[in-house]
C-alpha positions as CSV (number, residue, x, y, z in Angstrom):
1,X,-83.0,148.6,-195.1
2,X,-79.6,149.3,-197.1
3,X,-79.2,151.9,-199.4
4,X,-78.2,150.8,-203.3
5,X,-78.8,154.1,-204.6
6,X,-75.1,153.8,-205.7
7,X,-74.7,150.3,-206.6
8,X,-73.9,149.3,-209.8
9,X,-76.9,147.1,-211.8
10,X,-74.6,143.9,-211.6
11,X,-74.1,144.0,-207.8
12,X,-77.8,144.5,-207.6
13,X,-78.4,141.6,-209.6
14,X,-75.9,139.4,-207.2
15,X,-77.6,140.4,-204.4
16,X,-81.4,139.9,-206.2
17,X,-79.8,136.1,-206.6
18,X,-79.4,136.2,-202.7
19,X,-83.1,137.0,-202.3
20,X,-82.0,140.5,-201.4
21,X,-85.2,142.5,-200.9
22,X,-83.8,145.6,-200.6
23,X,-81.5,145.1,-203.7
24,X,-84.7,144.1,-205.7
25,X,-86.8,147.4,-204.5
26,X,-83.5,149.5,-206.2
27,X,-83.9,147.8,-209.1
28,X,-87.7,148.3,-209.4
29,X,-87.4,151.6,-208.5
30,X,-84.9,152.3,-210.8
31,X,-86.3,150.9,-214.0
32,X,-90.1,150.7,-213.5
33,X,-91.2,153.7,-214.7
34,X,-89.2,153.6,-217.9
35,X,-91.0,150.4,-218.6
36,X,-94.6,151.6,-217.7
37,X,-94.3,154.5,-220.1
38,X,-93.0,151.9,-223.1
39,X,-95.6,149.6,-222.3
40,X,-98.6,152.7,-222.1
41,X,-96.8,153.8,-225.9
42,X,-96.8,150.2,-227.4
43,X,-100.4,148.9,-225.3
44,X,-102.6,152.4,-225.6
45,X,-103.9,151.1,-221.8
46,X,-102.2,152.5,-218.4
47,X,-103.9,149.1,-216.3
48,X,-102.3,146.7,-219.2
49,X,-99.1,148.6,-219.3
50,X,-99.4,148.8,-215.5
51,X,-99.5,145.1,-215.4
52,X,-97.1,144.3,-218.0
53,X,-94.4,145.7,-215.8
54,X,-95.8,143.9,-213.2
55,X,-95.3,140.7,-214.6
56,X,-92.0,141.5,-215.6
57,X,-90.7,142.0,-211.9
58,X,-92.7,139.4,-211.0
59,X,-91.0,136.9,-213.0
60,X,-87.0,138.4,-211.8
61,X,-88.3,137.8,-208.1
62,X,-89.7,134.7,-208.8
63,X,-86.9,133.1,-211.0
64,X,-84.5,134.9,-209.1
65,X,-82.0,132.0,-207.6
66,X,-81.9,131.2,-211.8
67,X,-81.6,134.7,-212.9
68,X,-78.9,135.0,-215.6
69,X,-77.9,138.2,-217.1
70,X,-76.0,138.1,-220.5
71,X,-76.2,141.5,-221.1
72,X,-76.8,145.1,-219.5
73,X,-79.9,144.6,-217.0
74,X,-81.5,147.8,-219.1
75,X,-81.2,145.9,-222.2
76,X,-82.8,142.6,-220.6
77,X,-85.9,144.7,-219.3
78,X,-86.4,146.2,-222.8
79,X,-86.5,142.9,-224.1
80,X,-88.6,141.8,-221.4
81,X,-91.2,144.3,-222.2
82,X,-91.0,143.4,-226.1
83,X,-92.0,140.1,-225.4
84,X,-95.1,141.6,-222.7
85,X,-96.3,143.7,-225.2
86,X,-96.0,141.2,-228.0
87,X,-97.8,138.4,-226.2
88,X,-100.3,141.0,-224.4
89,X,-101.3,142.5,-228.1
90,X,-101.4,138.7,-229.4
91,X,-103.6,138.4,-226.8
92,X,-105.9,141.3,-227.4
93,X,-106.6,140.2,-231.2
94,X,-107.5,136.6,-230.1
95,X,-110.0,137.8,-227.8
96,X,-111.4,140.2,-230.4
97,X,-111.7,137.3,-232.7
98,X,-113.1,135.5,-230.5
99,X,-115.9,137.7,-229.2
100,X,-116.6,138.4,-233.3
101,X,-117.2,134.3,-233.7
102,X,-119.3,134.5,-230.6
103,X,-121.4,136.9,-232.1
104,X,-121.9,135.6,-235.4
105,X,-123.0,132.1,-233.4
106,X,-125.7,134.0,-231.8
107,X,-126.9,135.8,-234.6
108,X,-127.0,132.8,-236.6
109,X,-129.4,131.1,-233.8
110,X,-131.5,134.0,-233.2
111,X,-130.7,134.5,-229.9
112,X,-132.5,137.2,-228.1
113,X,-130.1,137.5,-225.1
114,X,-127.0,140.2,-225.7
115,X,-123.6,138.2,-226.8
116,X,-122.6,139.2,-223.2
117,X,-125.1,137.0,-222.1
118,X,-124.8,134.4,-224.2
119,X,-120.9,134.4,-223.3
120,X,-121.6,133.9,-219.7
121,X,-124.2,131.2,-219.6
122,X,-123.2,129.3,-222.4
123,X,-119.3,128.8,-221.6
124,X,-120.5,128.0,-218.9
125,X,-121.8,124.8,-219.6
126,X,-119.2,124.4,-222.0
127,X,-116.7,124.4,-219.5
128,X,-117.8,121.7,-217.7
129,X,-118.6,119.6,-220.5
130,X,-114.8,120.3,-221.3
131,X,-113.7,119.6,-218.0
132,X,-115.4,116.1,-217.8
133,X,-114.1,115.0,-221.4
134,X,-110.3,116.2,-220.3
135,X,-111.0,114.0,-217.5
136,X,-111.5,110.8,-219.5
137,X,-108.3,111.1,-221.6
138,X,-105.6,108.9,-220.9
139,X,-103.2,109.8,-217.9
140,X,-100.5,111.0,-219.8
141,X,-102.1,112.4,-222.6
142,X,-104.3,114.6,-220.0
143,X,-101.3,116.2,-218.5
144,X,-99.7,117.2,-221.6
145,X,-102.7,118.5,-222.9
146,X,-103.3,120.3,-220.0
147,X,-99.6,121.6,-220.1
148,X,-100.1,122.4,-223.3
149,X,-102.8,125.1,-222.7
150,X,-100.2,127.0,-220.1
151,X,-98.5,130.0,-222.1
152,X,-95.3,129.0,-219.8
153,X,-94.7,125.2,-221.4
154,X,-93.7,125.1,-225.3
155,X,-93.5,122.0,-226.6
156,X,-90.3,121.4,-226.4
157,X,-90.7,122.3,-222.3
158,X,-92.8,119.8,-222.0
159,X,-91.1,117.1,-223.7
160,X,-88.4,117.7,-221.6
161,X,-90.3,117.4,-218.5
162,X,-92.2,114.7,-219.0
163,X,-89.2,112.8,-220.7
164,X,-90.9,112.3,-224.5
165,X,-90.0,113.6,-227.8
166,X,-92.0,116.4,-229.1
167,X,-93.5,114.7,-231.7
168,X,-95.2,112.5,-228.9
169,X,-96.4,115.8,-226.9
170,X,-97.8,117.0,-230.6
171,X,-99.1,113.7,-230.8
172,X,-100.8,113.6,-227.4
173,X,-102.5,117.2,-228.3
174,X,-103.3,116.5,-231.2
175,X,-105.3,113.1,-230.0
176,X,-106.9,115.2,-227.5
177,X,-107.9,118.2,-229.9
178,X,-109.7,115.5,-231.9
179,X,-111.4,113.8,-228.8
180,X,-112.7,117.1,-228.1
181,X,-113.9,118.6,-231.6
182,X,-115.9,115.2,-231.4
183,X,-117.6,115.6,-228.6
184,X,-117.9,119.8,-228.4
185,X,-117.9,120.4,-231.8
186,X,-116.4,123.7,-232.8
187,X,-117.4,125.7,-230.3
188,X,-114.8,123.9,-227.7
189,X,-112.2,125.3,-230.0
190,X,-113.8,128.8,-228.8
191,X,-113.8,127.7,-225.1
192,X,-110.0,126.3,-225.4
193,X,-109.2,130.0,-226.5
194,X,-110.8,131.4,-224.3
195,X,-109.3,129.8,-221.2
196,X,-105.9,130.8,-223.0
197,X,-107.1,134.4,-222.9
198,X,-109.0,135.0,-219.2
């Protein structure tokens, strides 16, 4: 394997374009652990922060025949990790709300089972109650909706995939939010979030 101890962080990134392996290990090695101890300061949690970084390489590799670097590649992967910890904390608090309506449902219906419990078998059916309703939506209304609950498409993504305007994609979700609350009730709203969140 070639040695890019010395290379400068814009030759690596040429390479990394090139699906250099070796010139992707460099720059792994040479920033990850800068990252990991930002992400344990903002996240409190060594496995989340462990992850965060993860991600963040993860996505370079992946995208890297795209990758476009407008600035200093340290500057980029601080940025990166803003937007990791941002979304990961985001994240965090709508779980915790979440499991706080979750438990407030059962306590309201006198449930003797643990909210764990509850969680687990009643999402359950939920789910695929969900599942079939998605399934009778219109073609196109389906598939934005169901792009619409991937963090990786905005809006504005989607419209430009699928060739609409965004008011159409809001107007697709928005159809298929209402479909749902009338079949589900509220507690689909809790199962949508959830399937944002696991």
């Amino acid at each position: 394997m070639a040695d890019f101890r010395s290379a400068s962080d814009g030759e690596l990134v040429i390479l990394l374009k090139d699906g250099n392996h070796a010139a992707f290990t460099q720059i792994y090695e040479r920033y990850w652990e800068k990252l990991y101890y930002k992400a344990v300061k903002k996240l409190g949690d060594e496995s989340e922060a462990q992850e965060a970084v993860q991600d963040i390489f993860f996505s370079i590799w992946k995208n890297r025949e795209n990758f476009q670097l407008r600035e200093n590649l340290e500057n980029y992967l601080a940025v990166a990790m803003k937007f990791q910890v941002i979304q990961r904390l985001a994240k965090s608090k709508r779980r915790h709300v979440v499991v706080q309506t979750l438990t407030r449902e059962a306590e309201h219906a006198q449930l003797s089972e643990s909210v764990g419990e509850w969680n687990q078998e009643d999402l359950e059916i939920l789910q695929a109650r969900l599942t079939a309703i998605i399934d009778t939506l219109p073609k196109k209304c389906k598939l934005v909706f169901t792009m619409s609950r991937s963090e990786e498409y905005t809006n504005k993504k989607i419209a430009s995939e699928l060739g609409i305007s965004e008011k159409a994609v809001e107007k697709h979700v928005s159809h298929a939010l209402k479909v749902l609350r009338s079949n589900l009730g509220h507690k689909s709203m809790i199962l949508l979030l959830l399937n944002q969140l696991l």
